[in-house]
C-alpha positions as CSV (number, residue, x, y, z in Angstrom):
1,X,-6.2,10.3,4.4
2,X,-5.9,7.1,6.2
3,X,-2.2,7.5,6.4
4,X,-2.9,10.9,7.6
5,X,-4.9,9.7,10.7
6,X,-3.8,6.4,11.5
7,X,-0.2,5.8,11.6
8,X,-0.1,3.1,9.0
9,X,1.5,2.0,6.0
10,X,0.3,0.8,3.0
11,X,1.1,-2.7,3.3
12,X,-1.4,-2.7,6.4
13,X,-3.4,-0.9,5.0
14,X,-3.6,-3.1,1.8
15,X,-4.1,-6.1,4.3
16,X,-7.1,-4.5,5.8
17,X,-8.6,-4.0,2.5
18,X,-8.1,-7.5,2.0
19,X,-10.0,-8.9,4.9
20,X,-12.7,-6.6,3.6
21,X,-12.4,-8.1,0.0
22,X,-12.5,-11.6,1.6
23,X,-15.7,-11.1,3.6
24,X,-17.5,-9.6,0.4
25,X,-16.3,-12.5,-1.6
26,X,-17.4,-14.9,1.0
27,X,-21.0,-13.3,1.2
28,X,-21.5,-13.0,-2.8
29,X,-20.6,-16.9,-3.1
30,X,-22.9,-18.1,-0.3
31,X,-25.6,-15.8,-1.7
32,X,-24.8,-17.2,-5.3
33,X,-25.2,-20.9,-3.6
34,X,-28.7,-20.1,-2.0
35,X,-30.1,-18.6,-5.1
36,X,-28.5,-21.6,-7.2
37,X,-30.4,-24.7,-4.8
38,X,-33.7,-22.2,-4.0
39,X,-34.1,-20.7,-7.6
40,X,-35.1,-17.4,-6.4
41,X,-32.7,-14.4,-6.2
42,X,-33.2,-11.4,-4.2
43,X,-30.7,-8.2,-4.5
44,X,-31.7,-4.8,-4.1
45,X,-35.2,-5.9,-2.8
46,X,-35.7,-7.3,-6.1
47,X,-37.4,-11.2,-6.4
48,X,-36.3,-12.5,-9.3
49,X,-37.4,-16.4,-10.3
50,X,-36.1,-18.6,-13.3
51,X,-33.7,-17.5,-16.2
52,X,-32.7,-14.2,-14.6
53,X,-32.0,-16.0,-11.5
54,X,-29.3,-17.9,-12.9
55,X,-27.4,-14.8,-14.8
56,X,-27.7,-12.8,-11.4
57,X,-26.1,-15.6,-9.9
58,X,-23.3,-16.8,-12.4
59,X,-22.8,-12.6,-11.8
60,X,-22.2,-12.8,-8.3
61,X,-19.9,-16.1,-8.5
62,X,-18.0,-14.0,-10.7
63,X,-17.7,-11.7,-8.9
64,X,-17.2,-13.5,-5.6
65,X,-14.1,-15.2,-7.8
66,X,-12.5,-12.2,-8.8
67,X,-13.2,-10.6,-5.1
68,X,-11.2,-14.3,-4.1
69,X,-8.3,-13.8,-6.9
70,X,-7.7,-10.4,-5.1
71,X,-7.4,-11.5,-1.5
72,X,-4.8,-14.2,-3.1
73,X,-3.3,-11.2,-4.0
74,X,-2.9,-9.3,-1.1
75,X,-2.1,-12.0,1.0
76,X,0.9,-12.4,-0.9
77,X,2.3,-8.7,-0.4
């Protein structure tokens, strides 16, 4: 659809989708940072305090990681 409307090919497109993946990935790791030094986590309007904290957040580093490992990945097409 994209293609459709916007004259562009993929490898734009796949760079734009990038810079997305790269802003995600920036949020999720500052977000895994605060909860790490405050010990309080809050996603989806959700306080959470202690143990479940520190999953939530080794979840989002993950995350942010993998969100990281993609824009290597794109940057390189």
């Amino acid at each position: 659809m994209t293609f459709i409307i916007f004259d562009m090919d993929a490898k734009t497109f796949a760079k734009a989708v990038t810079i997305l993946l790269f802003v995600v990935g920036s949020l999720l790791a500052v977000d895994e940072m605060l909860s790490h030094r405050t010990r309080i986590d809050r996603t989806w309007n959700v306080t959470r305090r202690g143990s479940l904290d520190i999953v939530m957040g080794l979840c989002k580093i993950v995350s942010a990681a993998s969100g990281f490992w993609l824009v290597v990945i794109g940057l390189g097409l």
